[in-house]
N, C-alpha and C positions, 0 to 999 in steps of 0.2 A: 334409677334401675341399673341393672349391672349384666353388660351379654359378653359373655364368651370372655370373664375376665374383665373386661373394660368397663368402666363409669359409663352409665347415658340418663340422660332426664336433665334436667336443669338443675336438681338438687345438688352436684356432685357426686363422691363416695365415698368409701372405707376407706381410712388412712390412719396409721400410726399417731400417738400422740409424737406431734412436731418439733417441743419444746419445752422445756420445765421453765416456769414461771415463780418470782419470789413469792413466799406466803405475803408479804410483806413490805414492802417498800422503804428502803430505808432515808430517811431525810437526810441531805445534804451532813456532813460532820468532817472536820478533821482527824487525820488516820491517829492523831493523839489522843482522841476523844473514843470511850465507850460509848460501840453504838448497838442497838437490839432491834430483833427482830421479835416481832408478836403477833402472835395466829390465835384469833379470837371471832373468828366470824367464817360463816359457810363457804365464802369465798377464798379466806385464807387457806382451804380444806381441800376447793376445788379439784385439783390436781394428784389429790393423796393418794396412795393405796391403802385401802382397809378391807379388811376382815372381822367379819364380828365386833365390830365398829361401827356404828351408826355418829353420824353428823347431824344433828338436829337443824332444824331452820334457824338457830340462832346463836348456831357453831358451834353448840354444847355438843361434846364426845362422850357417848354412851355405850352398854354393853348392846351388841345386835342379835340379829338370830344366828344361831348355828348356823356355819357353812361350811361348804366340802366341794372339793372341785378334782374332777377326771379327763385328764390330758388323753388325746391323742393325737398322732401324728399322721392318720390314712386319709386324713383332709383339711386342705389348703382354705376354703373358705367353706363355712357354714351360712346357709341362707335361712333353714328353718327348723323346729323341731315338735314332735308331737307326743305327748303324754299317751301310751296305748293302756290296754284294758286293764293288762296283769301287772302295770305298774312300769313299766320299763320305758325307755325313754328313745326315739327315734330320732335322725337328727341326716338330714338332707343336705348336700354339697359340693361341691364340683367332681367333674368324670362321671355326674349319672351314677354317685353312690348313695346309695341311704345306710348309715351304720346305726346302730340298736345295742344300747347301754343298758346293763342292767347291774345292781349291786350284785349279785351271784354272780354272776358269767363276767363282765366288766365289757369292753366293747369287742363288737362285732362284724363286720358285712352283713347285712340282713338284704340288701338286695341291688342289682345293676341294672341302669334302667336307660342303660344308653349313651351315648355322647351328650355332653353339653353339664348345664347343673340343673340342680333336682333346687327349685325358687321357691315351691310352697307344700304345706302337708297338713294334712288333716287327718286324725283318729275318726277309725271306722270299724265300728266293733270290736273282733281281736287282732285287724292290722290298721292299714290305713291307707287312704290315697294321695299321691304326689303328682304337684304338674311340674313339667320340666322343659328348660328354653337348652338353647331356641329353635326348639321345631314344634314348641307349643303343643306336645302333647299330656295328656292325664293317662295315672296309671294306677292300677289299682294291686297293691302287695297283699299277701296272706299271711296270714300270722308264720305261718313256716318260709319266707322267704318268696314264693313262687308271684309273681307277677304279670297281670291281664292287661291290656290298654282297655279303657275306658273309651277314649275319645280320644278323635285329633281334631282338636279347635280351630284347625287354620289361620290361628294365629302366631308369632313367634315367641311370647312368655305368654305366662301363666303364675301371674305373681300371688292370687291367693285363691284358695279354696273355702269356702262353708258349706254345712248343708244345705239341704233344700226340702230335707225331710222325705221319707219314701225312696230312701235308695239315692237321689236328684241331690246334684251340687253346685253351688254357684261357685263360678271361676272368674274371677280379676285377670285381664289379657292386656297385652300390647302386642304390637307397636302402634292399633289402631284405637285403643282404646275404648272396649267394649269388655260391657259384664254378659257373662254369657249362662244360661241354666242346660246343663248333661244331664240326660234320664236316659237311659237302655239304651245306651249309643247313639244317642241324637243330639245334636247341638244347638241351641238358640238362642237365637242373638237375644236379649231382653234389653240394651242401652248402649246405644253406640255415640260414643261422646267426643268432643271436640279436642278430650286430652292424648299426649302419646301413647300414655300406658294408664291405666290402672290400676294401680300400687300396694293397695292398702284394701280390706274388706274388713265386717263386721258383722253379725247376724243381728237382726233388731227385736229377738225377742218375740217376735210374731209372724214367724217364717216367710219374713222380707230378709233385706240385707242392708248394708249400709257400704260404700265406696270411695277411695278416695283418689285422684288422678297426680300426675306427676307434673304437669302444667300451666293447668287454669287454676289450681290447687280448690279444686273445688269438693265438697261432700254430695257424694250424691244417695238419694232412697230408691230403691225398687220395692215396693210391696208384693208382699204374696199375692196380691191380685193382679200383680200387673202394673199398678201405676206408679209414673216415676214424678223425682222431682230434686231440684236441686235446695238441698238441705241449706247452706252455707258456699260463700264464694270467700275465701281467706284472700288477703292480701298476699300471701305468701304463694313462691310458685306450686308446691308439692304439699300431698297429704300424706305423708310416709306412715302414720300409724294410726289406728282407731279400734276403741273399744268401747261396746255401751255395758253403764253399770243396774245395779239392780231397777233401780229409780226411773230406768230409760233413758238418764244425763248419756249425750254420747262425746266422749273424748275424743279432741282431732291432732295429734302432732301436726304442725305446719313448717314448714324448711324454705327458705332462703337464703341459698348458697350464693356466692358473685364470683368462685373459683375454686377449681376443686385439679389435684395433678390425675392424671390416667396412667394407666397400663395400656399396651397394648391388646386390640383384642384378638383373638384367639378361638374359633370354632371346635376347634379337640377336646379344650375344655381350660378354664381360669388359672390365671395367675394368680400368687396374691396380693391384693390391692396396696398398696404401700403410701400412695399421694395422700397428703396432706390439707387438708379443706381448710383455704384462709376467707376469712369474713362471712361465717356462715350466722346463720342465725335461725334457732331454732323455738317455736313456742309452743304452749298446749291452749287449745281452748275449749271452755266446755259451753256444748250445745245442749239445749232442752229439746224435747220433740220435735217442738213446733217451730225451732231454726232459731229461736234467742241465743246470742252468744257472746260470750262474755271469753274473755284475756286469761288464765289461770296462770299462768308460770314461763319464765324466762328461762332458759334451758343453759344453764355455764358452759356447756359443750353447741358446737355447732349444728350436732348431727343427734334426731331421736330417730330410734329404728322400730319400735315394738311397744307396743303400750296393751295392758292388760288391769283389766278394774279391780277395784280392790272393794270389801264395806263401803269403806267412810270417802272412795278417794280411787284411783289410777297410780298404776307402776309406770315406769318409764325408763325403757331399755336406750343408753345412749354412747356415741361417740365423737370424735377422734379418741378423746378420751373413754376407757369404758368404763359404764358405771348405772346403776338400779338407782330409781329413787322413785320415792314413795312420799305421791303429791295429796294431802288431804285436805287442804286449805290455801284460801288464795296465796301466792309465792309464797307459800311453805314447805319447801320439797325436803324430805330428808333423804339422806343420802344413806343406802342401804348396804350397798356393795361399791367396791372401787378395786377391781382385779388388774393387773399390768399390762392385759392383752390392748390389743387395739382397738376393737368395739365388740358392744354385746347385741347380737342381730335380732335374735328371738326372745321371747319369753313364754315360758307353759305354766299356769298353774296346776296344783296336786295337791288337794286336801290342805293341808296347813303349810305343804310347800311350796317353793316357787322354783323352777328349772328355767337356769338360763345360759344361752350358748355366747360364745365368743368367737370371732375369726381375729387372724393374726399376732395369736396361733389359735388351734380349736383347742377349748376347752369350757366341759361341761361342769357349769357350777347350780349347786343348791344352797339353798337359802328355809334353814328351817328343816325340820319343825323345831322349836324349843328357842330356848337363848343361848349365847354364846357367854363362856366363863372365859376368860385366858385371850378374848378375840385382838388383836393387832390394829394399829394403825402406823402407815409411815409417811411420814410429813411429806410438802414438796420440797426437792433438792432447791435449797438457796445458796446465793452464790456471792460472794463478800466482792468482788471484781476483780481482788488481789488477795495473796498469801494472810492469810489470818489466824490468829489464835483466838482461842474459844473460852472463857469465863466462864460462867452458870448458865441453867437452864433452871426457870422457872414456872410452876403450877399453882395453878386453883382449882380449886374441886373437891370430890368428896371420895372418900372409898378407896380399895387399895388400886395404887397405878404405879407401873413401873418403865423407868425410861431409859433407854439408849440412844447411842449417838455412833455416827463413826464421820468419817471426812475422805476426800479426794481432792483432785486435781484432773479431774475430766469432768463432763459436766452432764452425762452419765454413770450412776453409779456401775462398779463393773469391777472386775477382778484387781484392779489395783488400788481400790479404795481400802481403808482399813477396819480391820474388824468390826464389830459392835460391840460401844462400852458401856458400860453400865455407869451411871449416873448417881454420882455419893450422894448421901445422905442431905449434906448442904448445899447441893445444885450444883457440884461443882463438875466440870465436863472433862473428863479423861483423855479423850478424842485429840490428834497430835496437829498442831495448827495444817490446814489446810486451804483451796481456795471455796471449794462447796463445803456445804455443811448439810446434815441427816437428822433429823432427831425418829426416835419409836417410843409409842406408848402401848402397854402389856394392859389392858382393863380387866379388874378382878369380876364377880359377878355382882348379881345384888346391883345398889347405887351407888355402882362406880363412877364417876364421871368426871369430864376436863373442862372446864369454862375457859380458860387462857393460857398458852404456852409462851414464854419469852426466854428468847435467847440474848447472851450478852456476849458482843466480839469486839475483836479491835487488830488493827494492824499494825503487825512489829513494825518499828521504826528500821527501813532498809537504808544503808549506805547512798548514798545518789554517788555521782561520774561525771568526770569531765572527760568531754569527746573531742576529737578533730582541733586540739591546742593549735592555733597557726600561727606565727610571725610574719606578720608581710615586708615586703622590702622597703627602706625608706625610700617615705616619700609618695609609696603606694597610695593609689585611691587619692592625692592631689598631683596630680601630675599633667602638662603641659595639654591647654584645649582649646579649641574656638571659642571666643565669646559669640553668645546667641544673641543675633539683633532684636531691638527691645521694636514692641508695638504700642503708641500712645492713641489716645484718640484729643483729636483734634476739633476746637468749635471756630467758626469761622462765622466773618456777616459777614454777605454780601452784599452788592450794591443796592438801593432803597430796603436796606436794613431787614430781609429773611437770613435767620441764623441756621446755619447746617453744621451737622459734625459726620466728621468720620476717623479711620484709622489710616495710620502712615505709620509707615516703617522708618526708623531712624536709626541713622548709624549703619555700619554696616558689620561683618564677619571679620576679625583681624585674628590671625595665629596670635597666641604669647611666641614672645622668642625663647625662655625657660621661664623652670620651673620658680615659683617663688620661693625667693630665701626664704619665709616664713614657714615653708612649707618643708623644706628639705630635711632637717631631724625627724620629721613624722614618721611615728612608728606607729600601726593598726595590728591588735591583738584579735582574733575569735576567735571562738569556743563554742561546744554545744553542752547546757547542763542536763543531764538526766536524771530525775527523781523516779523510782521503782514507787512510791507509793503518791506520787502526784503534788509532791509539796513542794510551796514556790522554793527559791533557794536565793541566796546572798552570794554574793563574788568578792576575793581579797585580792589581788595581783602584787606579785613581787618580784625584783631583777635581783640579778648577780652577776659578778663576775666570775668567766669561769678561769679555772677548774672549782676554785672553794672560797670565791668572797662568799662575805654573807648577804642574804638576803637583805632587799631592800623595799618596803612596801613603795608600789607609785598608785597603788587605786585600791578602795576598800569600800565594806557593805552597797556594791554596786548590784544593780536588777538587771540591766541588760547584762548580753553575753558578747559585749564588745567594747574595747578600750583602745582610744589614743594617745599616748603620750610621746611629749618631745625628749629624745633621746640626745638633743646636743650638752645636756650637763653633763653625760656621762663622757669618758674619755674612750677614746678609740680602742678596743678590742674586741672579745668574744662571750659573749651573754646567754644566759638562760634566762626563761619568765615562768614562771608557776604561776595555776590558776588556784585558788581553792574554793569548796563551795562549801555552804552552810544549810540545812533545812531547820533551822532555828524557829522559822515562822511558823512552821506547822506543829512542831514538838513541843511537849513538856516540857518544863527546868527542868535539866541536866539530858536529858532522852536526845537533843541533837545530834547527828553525826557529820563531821566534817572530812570532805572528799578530795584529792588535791591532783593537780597532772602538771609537768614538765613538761614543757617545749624542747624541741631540737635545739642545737645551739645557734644562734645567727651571729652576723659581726656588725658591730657600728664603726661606722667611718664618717667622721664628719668634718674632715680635712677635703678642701676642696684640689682637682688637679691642676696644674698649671700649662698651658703654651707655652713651650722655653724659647721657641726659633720660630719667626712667620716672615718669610719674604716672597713675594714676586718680583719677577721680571719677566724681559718681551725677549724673549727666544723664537729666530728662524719665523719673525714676527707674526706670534703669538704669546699671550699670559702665558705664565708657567707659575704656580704655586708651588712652595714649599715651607716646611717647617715640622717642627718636634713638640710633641708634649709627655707629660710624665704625670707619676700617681705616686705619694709616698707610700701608703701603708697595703693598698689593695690593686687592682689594676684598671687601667681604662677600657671600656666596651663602646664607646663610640666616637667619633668624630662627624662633625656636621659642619658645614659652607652654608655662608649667608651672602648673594649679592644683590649689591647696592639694600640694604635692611630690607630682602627680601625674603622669602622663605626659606626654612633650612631644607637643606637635603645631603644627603648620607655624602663623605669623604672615606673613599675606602685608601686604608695604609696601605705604605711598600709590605708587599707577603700577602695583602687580602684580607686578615684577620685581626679584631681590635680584641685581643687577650692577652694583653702584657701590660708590665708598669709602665711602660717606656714605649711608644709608636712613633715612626716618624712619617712623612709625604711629601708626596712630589707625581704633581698631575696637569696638567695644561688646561688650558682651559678657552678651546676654542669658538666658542660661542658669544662671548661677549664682544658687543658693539665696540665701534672705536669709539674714544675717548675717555675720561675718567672714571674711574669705580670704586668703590668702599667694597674689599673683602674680609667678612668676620668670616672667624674659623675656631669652633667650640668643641671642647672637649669634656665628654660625660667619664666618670668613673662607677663602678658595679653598684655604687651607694647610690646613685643619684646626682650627685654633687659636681657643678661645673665651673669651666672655667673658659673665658672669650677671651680672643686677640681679634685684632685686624688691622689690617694696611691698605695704604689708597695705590694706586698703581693707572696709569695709560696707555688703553690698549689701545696698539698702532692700526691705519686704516690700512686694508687687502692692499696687497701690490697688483 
C-alpha cells in the first residue's frame, strides 16, 4: 500500500523500470567474429514498448487492438479509475483530486476531496463514490462535481470500494485490516483480519465480496449473509489484485517483494514513487469457489496491480515495468500493451474497451475497440559493451512489416541517440556504429506477423596502447638483501629408541656485502597494455642508441608486460626502449593493429668505479681514514665503510654530498678498539656498479 506518498505493506511499490536488459544474451565471441542477437520468445519482448502490438505466448508479434493514450500532467500518481454512466472516464490521485476525461471535453478537475490521495472509486449511477487516505474517509461525487461524505470509516485507507446493492458499499481498509459494509451513514465492521491492510476487493456475483490483504496474503469471502471465510492462504505475502470471471473462477495476483526503495512520506499529499522493486515476484492463481487452486502464470515484472476478467481468461495490469496482458491459458499471457510509463495501477473495462491508467507519469490509455493497422513495437535497448557497428537485421514472418533502427551511446535512449533508419530492402542497417543498439517494427494489418528478429554486430578492431613505459635503474629489483634463515625439520631417536621430529632454524641472517656481478647489468622494463576491445596482445621490445642508432629487437611475441634484459653487451651511453603491442590473437588476417610507445631516455654504465687513494693512520692517537675515489663516465652516489667484514654503513665525503665523478675523505674514526683492523671502504656509482679497497691499520690503546 502507498500513504502519503511512501511505500507500506510488505509488497513494496511503484518504481520506474530500473534497467534495460538484453533481448538476448550474446555467447562469449571474439570482437573479430560476427556475433547476433535474436528475439524470438516472450521473454526476449519482456522489456519492449508496444502499441498495437501484441506479443503472443510464443513471442509471435501480431497486429493488437487499437490504442490511444491521454496525457496529463494535474497528477503525480493515479491510484484508481472508474468508467461513469455517459462514458467518460474518472481517475483518482494524489491532493484529494479526482479528474474526469472525456473524448469531447478531454480532462478535467471534476472534484477535491481533501488532503491526502483519492486510493479507490467506484461508478455510482451518473457519478461515483471514492475512498481517500489517510483519514479514511468515503465520498460520494455528483455527476456535476458536487460532493457528500458518505462515511468516515475510522480507519486510515480505504483501498477498495464495491457495491453492496441498495445504496450499501463494501470498503477494503487498513491499517487494521478490516472490510467494512456503509449504508445511510453507518459503518460496520463485517471481518476484522489479522492482515495490515486490505488491498484488493472483488464482488462475488451474489452480492457477497471477495478480499485480499497485504500480509498473510490471504483471499478472504464475506457473503451476503454474513458469513465469512478464508478462500486461499497464498504463500505469497500480498493479494494486490482480484477478479471473478463469468464462470465464478476467482483470480488472485499474489506479490512477493524482498525489497522495494521508498519515498518519503508526506501527509499533504504524495510524491512520485520513483524506487525500484529488486527480487520481487509476482504470480496469478486461479481459484474455483470452493478454494481449489491452482499456479496460472508467472508475471515477467515484479509487480501486478489490477486484474480484470476477460471470456476466456483475466487482464493483468503490471509493473516496474508497465504493461496489460491477457492471460487465457496456463503461462500463456500475451502481452497486450507495453507503454513507457512506470506502472499501470488500474484497469476499467467498457464494452469492447479496456481503460487503463499509468503513474509515473499519468496517462490514460485505451485499448480497443477494433484492431490496430500501423501499431508499433520497440525492442529492448541492447547493449554490444563496447563501440559496435551494425550488419543486417533479420525477419521471419508473414505480412507487411517495416523496420528501423537507430543507435546511441548512453544506455538510455534520449536526445542524443540518432534518428530512426529505415532498414534496406537486404537487412542491411543504416544506423552509424554505436555502443546500444534499437531496432522498430511498423505491422501492417491483416496477418502480419514477426516470429524472429536477429541482429548481426561486430566490433571495429580499435588500436590498443602502451601505458606507463618504465626503465628501472640497473640493477633494480636485484639488489643487495639479507639472506632469510632456512627452517628444516629435524627427526632425531632418542635413547631406548622413540623417534621425535621437530623444526630448527639453521644458519643465521648475514647482510651480502654487494650487489652481485651477475646482477649489475640488469635492466627491468614495464609497461601497461590496453586493448579498447578486450584482446589479449603480443609485446616486441627494442633498444637503441640515441639520438638515431637503429633499433635493436632484445624481446619478441612476449605475454607478460615485463622484461629483463642484461644491458652489459651494449657499451656505455644513452638508450631508448620501445614497446610495441600486437592484437593479432583476437583479429582476422590482416585486421591487427599494432600500437608502439617510447621510453624516456636512460643511460648504461657498466664500467665500474674505482678507490684511487685509501690510507689510515693513528693521529693525536686515534684512526684517521682517508682516501679518493672516481667514476669515468657518470658519477659516484655513495661511499660505504666496512670494519673488520662487518656491516656497511654510510662514509659521508669532504663537502657532505656524493654527486661528482671524483669524491674524496678524511674522517677519524674513534670507536674502534685497540688493536688490529681490516678497513674496507666501497664505492657505488649512479649505475649501481662498485668498487672495494681496504687496509689493515692498529688502533693505539687510550692514554
Amino acid at each position: 500500500m502507498i500513504e502519503g506518498g511512501r511505500v507500506r505493506g510488505r509488497w513494496g511499490g511503484i518504481g520506474l523500470m530500473c534497467g534495460l536488459a538484453l533481448a538476448s544474451a550474446a555467447s562469449p565471441a571474439r570482437p573479430a567474429d560476427t556475433q547476433f542477437w535474436t528475439s524470438n520468445s516472450a521473454a526476449d519482448h519482456a522489456r519492449a514498448e508496444s502499441r498495437g502490438v501484441v506479443v503472443e505466448a510464443d513471442g509471435v508479434l501480431r497486429p493488437g487492438p487499437r490504442t490511444a493514450s491521454f496525457a496529463t500532467d494535474s497528477l503525480a500518481i493515479a491510484w484508481c479509475l472508474a468508467v461513469l454512466k455517459d462514458g467518460s472516464v474518472a481517475v483518482g490521485g494524489d491532493d484529494g483530486r479526482v479528474l474526469r476525461w472525456s473524448e469531447r471535453a478531454g480532462w478535467r478537475v471534476w472534484a477535491r476531496l481533501g488532503p491526502g490521495q483519492v486510493q479507490s472509486m467506484a461508478a455510482d449511477g451518473d457519478g461515483a463514490v471514492a475512498g481517500v487516505g489517510p483519514r479514511g474517509n468515503v465520498y460520494r461525487i455528483a455527476a456535476n462535481g458536487d460532493t457528500s461524505r458518505l462515511a468516515a470509516t475510522g480507519e486510515r485507507h480505504v483501498w477498495g470500494l464495491v457495491s453492496a446493492g441498495k445504496g450499501a458499499w463494501y470498503a477494503a481498509t487498513g491499517t487494521r485490516g478490516r472490510l467494512l459494509r456503509i449504508s445511510g451513514g453507518r459503518v460496520e465492521v463485517l471481518l476484522d483480519t489479522e492482515e495490515s491492510n486490505l488491498v484488493s476487493l472483488a464482488s462475488d456475483g451474489s452480492g457477497g465480496v471477495y478480499a485480499g490483504g497485504d500480509s498473510r496474503g490471504r483471499v478472504y469471502q464475506v457473503r451476503s449473509s454474513g458469513g465469512a471465510r478464508t478462500l486461499y492462504d497464498a504463500p505469497e505475502d500480498e493479494i494486490r489484485g482480484l477478479a471473478v470471471g463469468g464462470d465464478g473462477v476467482v483470480w488472485a495476483a499474489a506479490l512477493s517483494v524482498s525489497a522495494a526503495s521508498e519515498e518519503p512520506a508526506s501527509e499533504e499529499g504524495p510524491q512520485p514513487t520513483r524506487g525500484a522493486v529488486s527480487g520481487g515476484r509476482a504470480l496469478l492463481y486461479r481459484l474455483t469457489p470452493e478454494g481449489e487452486a491452482s499456479m496460472w502464470w508467472t508475471a515477467p515484472q515484479p509487480l501486478v496491480f489490477a486484474l480484470t476478467p476477460t471470456l476466456r481468461g483475466v487482464r493483468a495490469a503490471t509493473g516496474n515495468r508497465a504493461g496489460v496482458y491477457r492471460i487465457e491459458r496456463p503461462n500463456g499471457a500475451v502481452l497486450e500493451l507495453a507503454p513507457p510509463q512506470g506502472q499501470i495501477t488500474a484497469l476499467a473495462p467498457h464494452g469492447d474497451a479496456l481503460y487503463a491508467i499509468t503513474s509515473n507519469p499519468v496517462v490514460l490509455w485505451r485499448l480497443g475497440p477494433g484492431s490496430e493497422a500501423g501499431g508499433e513495437l520497440l525492442s529492448t535497448v541492447q547493449d554490444a559493451k563496447r563501440f559496435a557497428r551494425y550488419g543486417r537485421l533479420r525477419a521471419t514472418g508473414t505480412g507487411e512489416r517495416t523496420f528501423s533502427t537507430r543507435t546511441g551511446n548512453s544506455e538510455t535512449p534520449d536526445t542524443t541517440w540518432t534518428p530512426w533508419q529505415g532498414v534496406g530492402g537486404d537487412g542491411a542497417i543504416a544506423s552509424p556504429p554505436g555502443r546500444y543498439f534499437q531496432w522498430k517494427v511498423k505491422l501492417g494489418g491483416g496477418e502480419s506477423s514477426v516470429d524472429e528478429v536477429t541482429v548481426s554486430w561486430r566490433e571495429p578492431n580499435l588500436p590498443p596502447r602502451v601505458e606507463e613505459l618504465s626503465v628501472a635503474a640497473q640493477g633494480q629489483g636485484f639488489r643487495e638483501g639479507e639472506l632469510g634463515a632456512r627452517t628444516e625439520a629435524i627427526t632425531q631417536t632418542l635413547p631406548g629408541g622413540q623417534k621425535v621430529e621437530y623444526s630448527a632454524t639453521v644458519g643465521g641472517s648475514r647482510p651480502l656485502r654487494e650487489m652481485p656481478v651477475w646482477a649489475r647489468g640488469l635492466r627491468t622494463l614495464s609497461w601497461r597494455g590496453v586493448d579498447p576491445n578486450g584482446d589479449a596482445l603480443r609485446y616486441r621490445v627494442l633498444v637503441r642508441a640515441e639520438p638515431d642508432g637503429d633499433w635493436i629487437e632484445i624481446g619478441k611475441d612476449l605475454e607478460p608486460s615485463l622484461l629483463t634484459w642484461n644491458t652489459n653487451t651494449l657499451p656505455d651511453g644513452r638508450y631508448r626502449v620501445k614497446v610495441e603491442a600486437s592484437d593479432r590473437e583476437g583479429n582476422a588476417v590482416g585486421e591487427a593493429i599494432v600500437a608502439e610507445a617510447v621510453s624516456e631516455p636512460f643511460h648504461v654504465d657498466n664500467h665500474s668505479p674505482q678507490v684511487t687513494a685509501l690510507d689510515a693512520s693513528v693521529e693525536g692517537g686515534r684512526v684517521v681514514l682517508s682516501g679518493a675515489a672516481s667514476e669515468g663516465e657518470g658519477w659516484l652516489q655513495r661511499l660505504d665503510l666496512s670494519v673488520d667484514d662487518g656491516p656497511w654503513r654510510s662514509l659521508s665525503p669532504e663537502g657532505g654530498f656524493a654527486d661528482s665523478p671524483r669524491l674524496t675523505f678524511r674522517v677519524p674514526l674513534p670507536e674502534l678498539s685497540p688493536g688490529p683492523h681490516l678497513l674496507s671502504v666501497r664505492a657505488v656509482d649512479a649505475a649501481g656498479n662498485t668498487a672495494t679497497r681496504a687496509v689493515r691499520v692498529t688502533a693505539p690503546r687510550a692514554r
